[in-house]
C-alpha positions as CSV (number, residue, x, y, z in Angstrom):
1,X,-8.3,9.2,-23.6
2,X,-4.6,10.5,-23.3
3,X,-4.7,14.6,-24.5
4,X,-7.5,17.2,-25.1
5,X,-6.7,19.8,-27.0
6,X,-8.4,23.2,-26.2
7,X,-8.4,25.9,-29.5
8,X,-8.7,29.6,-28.1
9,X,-8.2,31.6,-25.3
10,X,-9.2,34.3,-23.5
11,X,-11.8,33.8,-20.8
12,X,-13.5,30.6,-21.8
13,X,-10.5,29.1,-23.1
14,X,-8.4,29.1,-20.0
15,X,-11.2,28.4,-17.8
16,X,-11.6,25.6,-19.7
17,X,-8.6,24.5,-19.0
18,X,-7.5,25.5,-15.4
19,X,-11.3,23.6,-14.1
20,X,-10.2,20.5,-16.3
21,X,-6.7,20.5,-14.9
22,X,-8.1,21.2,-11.3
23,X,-10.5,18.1,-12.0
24,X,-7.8,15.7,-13.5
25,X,-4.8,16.7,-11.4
26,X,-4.1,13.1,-10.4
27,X,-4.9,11.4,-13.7
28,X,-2.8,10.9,-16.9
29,X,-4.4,13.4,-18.9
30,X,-2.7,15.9,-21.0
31,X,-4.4,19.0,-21.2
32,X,-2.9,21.3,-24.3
33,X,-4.3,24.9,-25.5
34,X,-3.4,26.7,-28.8
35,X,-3.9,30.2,-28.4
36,X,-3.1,32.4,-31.8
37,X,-1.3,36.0,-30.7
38,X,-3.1,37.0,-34.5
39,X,-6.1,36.7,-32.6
40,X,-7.4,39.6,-30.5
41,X,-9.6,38.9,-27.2
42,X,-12.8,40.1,-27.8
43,X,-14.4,42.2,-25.2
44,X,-14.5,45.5,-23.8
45,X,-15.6,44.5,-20.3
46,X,-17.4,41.8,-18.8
47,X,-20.7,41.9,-16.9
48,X,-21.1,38.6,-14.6
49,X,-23.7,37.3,-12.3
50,X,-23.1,35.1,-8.9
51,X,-22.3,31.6,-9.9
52,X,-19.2,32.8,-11.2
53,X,-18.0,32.5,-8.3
54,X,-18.8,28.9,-8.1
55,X,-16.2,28.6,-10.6
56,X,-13.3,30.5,-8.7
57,X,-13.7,29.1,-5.8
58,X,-13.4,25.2,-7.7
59,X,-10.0,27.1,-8.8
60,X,-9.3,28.3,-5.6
61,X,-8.4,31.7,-6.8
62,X,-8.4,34.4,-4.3
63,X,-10.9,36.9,-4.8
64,X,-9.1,40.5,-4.2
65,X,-6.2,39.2,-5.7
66,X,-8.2,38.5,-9.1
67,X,-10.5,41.4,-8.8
68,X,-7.1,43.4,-8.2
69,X,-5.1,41.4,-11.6
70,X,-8.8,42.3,-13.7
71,X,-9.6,45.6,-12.5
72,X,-13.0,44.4,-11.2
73,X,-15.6,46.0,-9.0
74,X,-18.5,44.5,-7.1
75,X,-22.0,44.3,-9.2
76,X,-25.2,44.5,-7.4
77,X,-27.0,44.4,-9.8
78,X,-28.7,45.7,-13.5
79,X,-30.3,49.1,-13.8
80,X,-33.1,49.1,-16.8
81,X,-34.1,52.7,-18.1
82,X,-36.8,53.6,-20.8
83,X,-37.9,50.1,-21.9
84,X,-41.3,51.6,-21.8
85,X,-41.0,55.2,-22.2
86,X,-41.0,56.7,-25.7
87,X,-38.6,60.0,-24.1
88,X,-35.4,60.4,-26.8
89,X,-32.2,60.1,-24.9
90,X,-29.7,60.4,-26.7
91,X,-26.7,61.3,-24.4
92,X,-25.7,59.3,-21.5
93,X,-26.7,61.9,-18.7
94,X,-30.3,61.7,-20.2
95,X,-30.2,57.8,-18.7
96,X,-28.2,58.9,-15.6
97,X,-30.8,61.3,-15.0
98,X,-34.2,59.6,-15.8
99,X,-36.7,59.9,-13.4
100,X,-37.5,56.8,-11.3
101,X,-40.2,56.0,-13.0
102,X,-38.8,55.2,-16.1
103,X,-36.3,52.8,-14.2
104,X,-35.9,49.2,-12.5
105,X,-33.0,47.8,-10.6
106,X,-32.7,43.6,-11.0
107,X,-30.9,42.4,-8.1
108,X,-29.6,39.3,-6.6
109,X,-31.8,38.3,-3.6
110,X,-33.5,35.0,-3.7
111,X,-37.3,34.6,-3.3
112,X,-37.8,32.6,0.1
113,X,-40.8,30.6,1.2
114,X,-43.2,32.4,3.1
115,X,-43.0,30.4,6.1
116,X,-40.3,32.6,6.5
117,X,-42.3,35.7,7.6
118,X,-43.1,34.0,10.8
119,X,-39.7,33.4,12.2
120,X,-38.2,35.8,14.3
121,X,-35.4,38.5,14.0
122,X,-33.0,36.3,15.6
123,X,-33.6,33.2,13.2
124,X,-30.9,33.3,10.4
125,X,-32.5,32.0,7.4
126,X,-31.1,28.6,5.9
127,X,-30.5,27.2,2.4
128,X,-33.5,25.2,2.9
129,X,-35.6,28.4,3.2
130,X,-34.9,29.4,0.1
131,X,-34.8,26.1,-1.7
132,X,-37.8,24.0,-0.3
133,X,-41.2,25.2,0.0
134,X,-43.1,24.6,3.3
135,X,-44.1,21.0,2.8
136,X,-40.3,20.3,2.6
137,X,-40.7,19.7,-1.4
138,X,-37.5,21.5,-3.5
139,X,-38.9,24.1,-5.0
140,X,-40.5,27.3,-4.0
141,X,-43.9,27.5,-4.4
142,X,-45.0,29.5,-0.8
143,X,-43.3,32.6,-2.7
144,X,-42.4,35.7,-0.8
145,X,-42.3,37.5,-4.1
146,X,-46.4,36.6,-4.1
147,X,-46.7,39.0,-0.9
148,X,-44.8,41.8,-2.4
149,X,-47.2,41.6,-5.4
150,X,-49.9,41.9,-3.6
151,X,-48.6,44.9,-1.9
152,X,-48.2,46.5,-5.2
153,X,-51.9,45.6,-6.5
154,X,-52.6,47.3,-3.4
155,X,-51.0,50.2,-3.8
156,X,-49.0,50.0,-0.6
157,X,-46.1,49.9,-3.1
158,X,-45.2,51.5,-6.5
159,X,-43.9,49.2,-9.4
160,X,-41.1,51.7,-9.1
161,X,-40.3,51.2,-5.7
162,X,-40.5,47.2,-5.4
163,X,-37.0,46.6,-5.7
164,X,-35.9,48.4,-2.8
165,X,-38.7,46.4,-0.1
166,X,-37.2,43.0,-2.0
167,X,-33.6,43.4,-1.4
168,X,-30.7,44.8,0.2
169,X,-28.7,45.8,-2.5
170,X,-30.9,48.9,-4.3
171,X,-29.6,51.3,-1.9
172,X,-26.5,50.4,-1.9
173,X,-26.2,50.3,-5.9
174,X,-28.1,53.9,-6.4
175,X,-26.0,55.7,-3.6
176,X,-22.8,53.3,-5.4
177,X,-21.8,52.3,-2.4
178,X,-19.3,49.0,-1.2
179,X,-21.3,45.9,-0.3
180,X,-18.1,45.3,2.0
181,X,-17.6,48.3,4.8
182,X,-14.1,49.1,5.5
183,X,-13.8,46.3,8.7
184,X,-14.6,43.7,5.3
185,X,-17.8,42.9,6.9
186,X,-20.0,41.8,4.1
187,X,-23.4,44.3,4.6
188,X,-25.7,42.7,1.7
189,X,-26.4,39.1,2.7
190,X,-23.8,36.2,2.5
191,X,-26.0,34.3,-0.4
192,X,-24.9,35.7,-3.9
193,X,-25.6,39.1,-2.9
194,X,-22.8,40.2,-6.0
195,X,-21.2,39.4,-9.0
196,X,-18.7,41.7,-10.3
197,X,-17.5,43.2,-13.6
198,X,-14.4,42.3,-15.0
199,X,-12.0,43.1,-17.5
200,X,-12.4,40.6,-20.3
201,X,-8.7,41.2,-21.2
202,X,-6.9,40.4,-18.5
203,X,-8.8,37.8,-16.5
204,X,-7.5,34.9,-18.8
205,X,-3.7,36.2,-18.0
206,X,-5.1,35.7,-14.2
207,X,-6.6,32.3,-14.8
208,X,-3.8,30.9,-16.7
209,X,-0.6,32.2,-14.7
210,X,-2.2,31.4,-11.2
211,X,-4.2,28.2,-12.2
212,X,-3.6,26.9,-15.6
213,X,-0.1,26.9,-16.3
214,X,1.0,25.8,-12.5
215,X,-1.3,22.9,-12.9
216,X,0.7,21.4,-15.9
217,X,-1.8,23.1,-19.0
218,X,0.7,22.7,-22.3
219,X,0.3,26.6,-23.7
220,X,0.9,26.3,-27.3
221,X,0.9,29.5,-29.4
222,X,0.0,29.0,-32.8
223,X,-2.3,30.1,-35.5
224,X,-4.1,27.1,-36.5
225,X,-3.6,26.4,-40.5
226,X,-5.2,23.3,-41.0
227,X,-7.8,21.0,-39.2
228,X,-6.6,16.8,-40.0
229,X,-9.1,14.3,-40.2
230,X,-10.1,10.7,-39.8
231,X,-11.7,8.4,-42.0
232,X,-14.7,8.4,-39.0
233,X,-14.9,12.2,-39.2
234,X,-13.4,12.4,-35.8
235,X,-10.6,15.4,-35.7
236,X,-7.1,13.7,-35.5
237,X,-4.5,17.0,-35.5
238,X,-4.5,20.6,-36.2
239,X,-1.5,22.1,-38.7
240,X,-0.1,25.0,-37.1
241,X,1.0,27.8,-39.2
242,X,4.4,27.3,-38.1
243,X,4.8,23.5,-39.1
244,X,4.1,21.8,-36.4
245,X,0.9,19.6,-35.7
246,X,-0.8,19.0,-32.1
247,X,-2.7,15.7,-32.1
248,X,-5.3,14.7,-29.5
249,X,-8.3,12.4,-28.3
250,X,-11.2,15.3,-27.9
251,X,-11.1,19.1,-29.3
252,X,-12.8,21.9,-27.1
253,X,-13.6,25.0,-29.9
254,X,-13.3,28.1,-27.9
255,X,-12.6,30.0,-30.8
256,X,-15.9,32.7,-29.6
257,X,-17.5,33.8,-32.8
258,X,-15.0,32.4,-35.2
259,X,-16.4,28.3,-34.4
260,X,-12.9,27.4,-35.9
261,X,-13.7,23.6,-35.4
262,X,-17.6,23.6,-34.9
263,X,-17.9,25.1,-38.3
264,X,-15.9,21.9,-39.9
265,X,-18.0,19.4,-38.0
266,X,-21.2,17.5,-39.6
267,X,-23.9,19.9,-37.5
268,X,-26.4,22.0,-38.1
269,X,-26.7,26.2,-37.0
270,X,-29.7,26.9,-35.3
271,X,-30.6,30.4,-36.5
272,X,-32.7,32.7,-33.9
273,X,-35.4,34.9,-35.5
274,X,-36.9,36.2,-32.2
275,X,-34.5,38.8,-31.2
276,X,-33.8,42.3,-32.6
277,X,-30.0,43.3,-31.8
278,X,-27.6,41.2,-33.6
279,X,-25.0,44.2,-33.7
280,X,-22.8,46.2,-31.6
281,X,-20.6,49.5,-32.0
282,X,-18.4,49.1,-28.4
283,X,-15.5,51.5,-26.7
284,X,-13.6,51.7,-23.2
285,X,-15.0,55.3,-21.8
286,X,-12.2,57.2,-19.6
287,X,-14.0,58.5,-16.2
288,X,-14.7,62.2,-15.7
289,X,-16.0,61.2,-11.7
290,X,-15.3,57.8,-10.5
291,X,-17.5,59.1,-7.8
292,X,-20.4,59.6,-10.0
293,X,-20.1,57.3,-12.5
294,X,-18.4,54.0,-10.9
295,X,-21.6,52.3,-10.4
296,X,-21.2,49.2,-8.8
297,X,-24.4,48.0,-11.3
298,X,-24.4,46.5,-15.1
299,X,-26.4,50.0,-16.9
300,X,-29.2,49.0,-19.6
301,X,-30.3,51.7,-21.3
302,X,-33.2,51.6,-23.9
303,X,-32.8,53.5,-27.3
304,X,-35.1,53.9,-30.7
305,X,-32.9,51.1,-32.4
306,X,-31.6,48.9,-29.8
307,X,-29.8,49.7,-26.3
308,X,-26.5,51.2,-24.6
309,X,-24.9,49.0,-21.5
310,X,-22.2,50.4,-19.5
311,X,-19.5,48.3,-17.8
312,X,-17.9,50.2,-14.9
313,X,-14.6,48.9,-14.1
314,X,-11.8,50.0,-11.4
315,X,-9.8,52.3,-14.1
316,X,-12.8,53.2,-17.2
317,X,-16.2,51.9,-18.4
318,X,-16.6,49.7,-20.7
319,X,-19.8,50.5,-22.7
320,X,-22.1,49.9,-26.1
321,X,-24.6,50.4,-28.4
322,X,-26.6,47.2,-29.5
323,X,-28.3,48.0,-32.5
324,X,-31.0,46.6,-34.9
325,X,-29.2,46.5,-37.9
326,X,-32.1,46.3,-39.9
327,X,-33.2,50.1,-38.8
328,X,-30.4,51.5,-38.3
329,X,-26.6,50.6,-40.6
330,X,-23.3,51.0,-38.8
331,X,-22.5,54.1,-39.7
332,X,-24.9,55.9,-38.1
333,X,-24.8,53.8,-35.4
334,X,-21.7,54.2,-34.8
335,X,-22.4,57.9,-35.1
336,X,-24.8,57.8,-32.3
337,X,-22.6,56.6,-30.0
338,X,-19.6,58.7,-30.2
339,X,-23.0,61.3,-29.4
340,X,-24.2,59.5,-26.6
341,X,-20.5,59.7,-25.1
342,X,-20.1,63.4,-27.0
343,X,-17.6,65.5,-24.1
344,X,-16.1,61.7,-22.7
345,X,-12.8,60.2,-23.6
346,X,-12.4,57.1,-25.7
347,X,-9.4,54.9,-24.7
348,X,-10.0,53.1,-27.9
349,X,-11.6,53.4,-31.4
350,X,-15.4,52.3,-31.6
351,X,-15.6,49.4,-33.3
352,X,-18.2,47.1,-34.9
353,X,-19.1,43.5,-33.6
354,X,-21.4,41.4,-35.6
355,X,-23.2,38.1,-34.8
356,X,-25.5,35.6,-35.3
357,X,-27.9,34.2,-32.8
358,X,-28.4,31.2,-32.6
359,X,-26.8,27.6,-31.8
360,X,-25.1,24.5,-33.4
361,X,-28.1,21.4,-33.1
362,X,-25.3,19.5,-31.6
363,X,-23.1,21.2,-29.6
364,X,-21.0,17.7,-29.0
365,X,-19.8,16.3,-32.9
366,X,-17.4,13.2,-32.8
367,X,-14.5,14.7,-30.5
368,X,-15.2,18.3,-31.2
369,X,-17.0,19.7,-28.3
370,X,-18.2,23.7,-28.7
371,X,-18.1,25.4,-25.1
372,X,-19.2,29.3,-24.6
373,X,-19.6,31.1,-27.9
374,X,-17.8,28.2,-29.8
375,X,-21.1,26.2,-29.7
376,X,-23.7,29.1,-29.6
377,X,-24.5,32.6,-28.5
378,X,-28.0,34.5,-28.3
379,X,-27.4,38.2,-27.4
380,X,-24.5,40.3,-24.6
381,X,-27.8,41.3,-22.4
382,X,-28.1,39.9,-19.0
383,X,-24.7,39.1,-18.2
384,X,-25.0,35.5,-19.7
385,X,-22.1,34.8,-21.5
386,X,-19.2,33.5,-19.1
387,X,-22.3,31.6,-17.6
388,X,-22.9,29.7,-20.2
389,X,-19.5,29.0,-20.7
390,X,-19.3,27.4,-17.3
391,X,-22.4,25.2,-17.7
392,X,-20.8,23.9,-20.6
393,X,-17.3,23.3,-19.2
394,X,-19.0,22.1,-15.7
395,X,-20.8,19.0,-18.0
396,X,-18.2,18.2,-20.3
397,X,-16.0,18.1,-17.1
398,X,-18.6,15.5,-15.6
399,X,-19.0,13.2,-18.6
400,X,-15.2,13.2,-18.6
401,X,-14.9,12.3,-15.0
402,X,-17.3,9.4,-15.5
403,X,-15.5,8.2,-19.3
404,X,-12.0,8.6,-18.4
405,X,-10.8,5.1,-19.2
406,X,-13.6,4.5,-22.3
407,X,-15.3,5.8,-25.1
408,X,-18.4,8.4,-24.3
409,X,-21.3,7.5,-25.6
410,X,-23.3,9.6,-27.9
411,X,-26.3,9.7,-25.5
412,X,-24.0,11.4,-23.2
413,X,-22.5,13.7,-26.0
414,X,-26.8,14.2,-26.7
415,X,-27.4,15.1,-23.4
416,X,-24.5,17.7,-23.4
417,X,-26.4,19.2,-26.0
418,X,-29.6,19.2,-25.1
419,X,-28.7,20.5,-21.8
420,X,-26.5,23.7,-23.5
421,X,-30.2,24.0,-26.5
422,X,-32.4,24.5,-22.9
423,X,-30.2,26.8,-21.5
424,X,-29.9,29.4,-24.4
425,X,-33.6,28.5,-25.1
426,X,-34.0,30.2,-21.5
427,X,-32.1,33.0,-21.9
428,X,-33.4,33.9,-25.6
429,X,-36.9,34.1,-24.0
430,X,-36.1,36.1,-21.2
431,X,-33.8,38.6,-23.3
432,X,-36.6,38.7,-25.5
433,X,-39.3,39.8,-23.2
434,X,-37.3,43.0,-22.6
435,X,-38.5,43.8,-26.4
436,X,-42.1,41.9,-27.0
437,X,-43.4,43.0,-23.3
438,X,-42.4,46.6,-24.0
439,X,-45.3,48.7,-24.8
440,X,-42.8,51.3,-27.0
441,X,-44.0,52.5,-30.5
442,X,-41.9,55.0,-31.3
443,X,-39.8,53.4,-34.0
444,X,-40.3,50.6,-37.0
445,X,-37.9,48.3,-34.5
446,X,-40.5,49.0,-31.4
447,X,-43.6,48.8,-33.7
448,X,-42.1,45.2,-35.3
449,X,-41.1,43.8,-31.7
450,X,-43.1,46.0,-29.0
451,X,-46.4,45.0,-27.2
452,X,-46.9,41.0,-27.7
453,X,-49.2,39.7,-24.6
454,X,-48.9,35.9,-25.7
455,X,-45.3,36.9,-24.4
456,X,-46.5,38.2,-21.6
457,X,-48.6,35.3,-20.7
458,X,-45.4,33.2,-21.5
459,X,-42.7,35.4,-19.3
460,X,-45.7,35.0,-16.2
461,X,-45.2,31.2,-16.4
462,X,-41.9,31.2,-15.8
463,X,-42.2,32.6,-12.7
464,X,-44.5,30.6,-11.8
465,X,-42.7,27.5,-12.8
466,X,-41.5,25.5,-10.3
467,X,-37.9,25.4,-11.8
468,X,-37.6,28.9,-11.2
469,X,-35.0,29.1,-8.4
470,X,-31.2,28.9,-8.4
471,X,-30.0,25.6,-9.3
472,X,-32.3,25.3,-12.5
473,X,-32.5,28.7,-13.8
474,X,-29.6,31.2,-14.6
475,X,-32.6,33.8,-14.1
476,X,-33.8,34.1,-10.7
477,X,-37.7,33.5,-10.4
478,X,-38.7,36.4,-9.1
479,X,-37.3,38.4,-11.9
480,X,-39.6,37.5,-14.7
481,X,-42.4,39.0,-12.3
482,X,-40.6,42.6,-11.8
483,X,-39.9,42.5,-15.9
484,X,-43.8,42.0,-16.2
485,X,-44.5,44.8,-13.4
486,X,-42.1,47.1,-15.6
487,X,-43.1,46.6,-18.8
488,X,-46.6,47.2,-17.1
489,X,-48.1,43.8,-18.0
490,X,-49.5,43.0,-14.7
491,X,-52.9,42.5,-15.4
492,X,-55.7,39.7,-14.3
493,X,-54.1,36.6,-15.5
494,X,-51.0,37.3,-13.2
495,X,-52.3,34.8,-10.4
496,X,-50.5,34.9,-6.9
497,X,-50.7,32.9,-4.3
498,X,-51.1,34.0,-0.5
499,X,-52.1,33.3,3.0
500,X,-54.3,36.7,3.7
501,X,-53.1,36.0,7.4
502,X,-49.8,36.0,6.6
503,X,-50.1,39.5,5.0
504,X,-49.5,42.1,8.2
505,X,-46.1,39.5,8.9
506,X,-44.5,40.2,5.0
507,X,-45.6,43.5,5.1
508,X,-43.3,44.5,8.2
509,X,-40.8,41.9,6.4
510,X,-40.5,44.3,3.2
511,X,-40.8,47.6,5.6
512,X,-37.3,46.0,7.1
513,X,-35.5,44.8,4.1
514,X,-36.0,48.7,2.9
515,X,-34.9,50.2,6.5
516,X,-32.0,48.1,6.9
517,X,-30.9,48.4,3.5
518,X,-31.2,52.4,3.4
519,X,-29.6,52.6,6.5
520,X,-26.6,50.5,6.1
521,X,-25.9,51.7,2.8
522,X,-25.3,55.5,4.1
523,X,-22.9,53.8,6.5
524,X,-20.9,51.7,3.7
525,X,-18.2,53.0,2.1
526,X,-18.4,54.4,-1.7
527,X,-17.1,51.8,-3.9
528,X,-14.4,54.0,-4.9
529,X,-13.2,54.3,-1.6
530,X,-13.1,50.9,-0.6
531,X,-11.8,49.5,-4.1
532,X,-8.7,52.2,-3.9
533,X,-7.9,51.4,-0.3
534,X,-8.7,47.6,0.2
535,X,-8.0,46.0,-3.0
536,X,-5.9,48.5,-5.0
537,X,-3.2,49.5,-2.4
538,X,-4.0,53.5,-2.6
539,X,-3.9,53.6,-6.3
540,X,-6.1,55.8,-8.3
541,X,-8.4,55.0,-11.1
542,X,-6.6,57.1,-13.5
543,X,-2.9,55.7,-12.3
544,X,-4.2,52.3,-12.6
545,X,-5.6,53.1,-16.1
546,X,-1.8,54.9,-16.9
547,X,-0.2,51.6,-15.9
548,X,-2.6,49.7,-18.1
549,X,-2.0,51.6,-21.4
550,X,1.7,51.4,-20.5
């Protein structure tokens, strides 16, 4: 193995490339990427969750200086309004200004043992807390989540209320506050307490000038004209519309929703049937009030056909309408959405994005490997996209790592696949619970999708599944419980498991998570004000957004 050839940019392609680069630095292989300037980035802002920065610190990428280059701001979280309530909104201030119980905020804080509750102030917690139960096994079964539960079944806490006694961040997020005061004294927990959101555009420039390209990557620009074959099927070149022709050992597709290469490789497409939303009208929104609306949370907001997200970023918002194409055409969806945002500023045209859910059955075909979107995509919700693009290019970097100097074997190629299958199984599931568990009627979409308790039972196991913590899940345990409490599916056959003594002790533990959290978040600074200060040298929103479109 001599040369792999990446196809595509934009995020996935040029992490792709800087990870393998970082990975291979002192071996012989080439690493080229053909990136076509015919071919626009796709992307109107980026929600992301933790791991991501996993990835970038593998890079060793400095984080203000990347959040700076991509116009990023911290995320705390995801803010779900109206996926049970049958009131119309149909402009974005009727979201903004739901009441609170038509809301629920999905954070980042792990669930820890409850072993936990007994130590004292002093005792910092340890990976292990959060990673092993109380017999020392991996896996959290002892679940603090079980205690806050039971709080709620006894009505010492609302459904409405449970994120804030469960983690630090709710304050902080609803009051849009920094989870760094001005001192950079981090104030919401040192364990993936953020992700961020980032501009989809620019954080492959940021990837490939500070990483990539310094590293050795071959940057080929090229529209790709023709794909050259062996008599084994393997892929032996690519044409380039200009003339010239790029061979290789392995192809990487990150082509996104084109599958340039996957789509000429002897594998089957995996069609989803299970989700609603396979559609999108998307914008950049200019900000009236960076103070008001530079939320430093992902925004999911519920409609009669589908949902809105919005994307704050340093300079706009990047925002949506996902829509069920089948009750509702473009048009008018579109037409909704330039309501929704009627007396904002579009920095550019809506547009319409279409897809297919689903996966290749074999997301590994001879040398053709599909990573991100290139080898399968479910649905934008849940920030899932750039994560499953590092899963794949963290396993193709391992089998690599252990094949350099042979063939790889098709179990390996198998298990590549199998492993990518399980992972957009999981978040198929989970993205589909936001629609089955809701107990909406109100429209032919809701009536077809709403209200399915096998679902429920299904989204309860989960949580209790012993998998369910970081390291085996891209969802965090605890959050298929709070989806079942707000879609009001917490009913008998929701077992939980507690030590009645233990009950006073998790009690005062949730009392103080809410304290703490309320109080430091009126002493952090607004996001705004830290951003403009600490990361983007005085500089407005709106000068940093001039300098963009210029």
């Amino acid at each position: 193995m001599k040369k792999i050839v990446i196809v595509g940019g934009g995020v996935v392609g040029w992490f792709t490339a800087a990870l393998l680069a970082k990975r291979h630095s002192k071996s012989n292989l080439q690493i080229a990427l053909v990136e076509s300037p015919e071919v626009p980035i796709l992307g109107v802002g980026e929600s992301t969750i933790p791991q991501l920065g996993d990835m970038l610190s593998w890079l060793d990428v400095d984080e203000k200086a990347w959040m700076k280059g991509t116009r990023s701001i911290y995320k705390l979280g995801n803010d779900f309004v109206g996926w049970n309530s049958e009131t119309d909104k149909n402009h974005v201030t009727d979201h903004w200004n739901a009441p609170k119980s038509q809301r629920q905020f999905y954070h980042f804080s792990l669930t820890h043992r409850d072993g936990v509750f007994k130590k004292s102030f002093y005792n910092k917690l340890k990976q292990e807390d959060f990673f092993y139960d109380n017999n020392g096994k991996f896996g959290v079964d002892n679940k603090s989540y079980d205690y806050a539960l039971q709080l709620v079944r006894d009505g010492v806490i609302s459904v409405e209320d449970v994120a804030e006694y469960t983690c630090d961040q709710y304050h902080f997020a609803m009051k849009n506050k920094s989870p760094y005061d001005m001192e950079d004294d981090l104030l919401t927990g040192d364990l993936r307490s953020y992700a961020w959101h980032v501009d989809a555009e620019r954080f492959p420039v940021i990837v490939r000038e500070q990483v990539a390209l310094p590293l050795g990557v071959e940057w080929i620009q090229g529209y790709v004209h023709k794909i050259n074959k062996s008599d084994d099927g393997n892929v032996s070149s690519l044409d380039l519309k200009d003339g010239s022709t790029i061979e290789g050992d392995i192809f990487v597709d990150c082509t996104g929703f084109h599958r340039l290469l996957m789509k000429q490789m002897p594998t089957r497409w995996k069609q989803l049937n299970h989700l609603p939303t396979q559609s999108a009208i998307v914008a950049p929104v200019k900000y009236k009030d960076p103070y008001k609306e530079m939320r430093p949370y992902t925004q999911s907001y519920a409609q009669k056909n589908g949902w809105n997200f919005i994307i704050p970023l340093y300079s706009r918002m990047g925002s949506g309408y996902i829509f069920d194409k089948n009750s509702e055409d473009a048009d008018s969806a579109r037409e909704r959405f330039i309501k929704y945002w009627d007396g904002y500023d579009f920095i550019k045209e809506p547009r319409l994005i279409e897809w297919e859910s689903g996966w290749y059955e074999d997301a590994w075909v001879k040398n053709v490997v599909g990573v991100g979107t290139g080898q399968g995509f479910v649905d934008p919700m849940e920030a899932n996209s750039i994560y499953v693009a590092q899963s794949c290019i963290q396993i193709l970097d391992q089998i690599l790592q252990k094949y350099t100097h042979m063939d790889i074997p098709e179990i390996s190629k198998k298990a590549y696949s199998k492993h990518q299958q399980k992972l957009e199984k999981q978040i198929s599931d989970f993205i589909s619970y936001h629609f089955t568990l809701s107990k909406r009627q109100d429209s032919p979409m809701w009536k077809k999708w709403g209200n399915n308790s096998e679902d429920a039972i299904k989204n309860w196991q989960e949580y209790r599944s012993p998998r369910g913590y970081t390291g085996r899940n891209i969802f965090l345990d605890y959050q298929w419980a709070q989806q079942q409490l707000y879609l009001d599916h917490f009913d008998d056959y929701c077992d939980i498991q507690i030590n009645e003594s233990l009950m006073p002790l998790a009690q005062a533990n949730f009392d103080f998570i809410k304290n703490k959290g309320e109080a430091l978040s009126e002493y952090a600074p607004h996001i705004y004000d830290y951003l403009r200060e600490k990361m983007y040298d005085g500089a407005t929103y709106s000068e940093v957004l001039e300098d963009d479109l210029h």
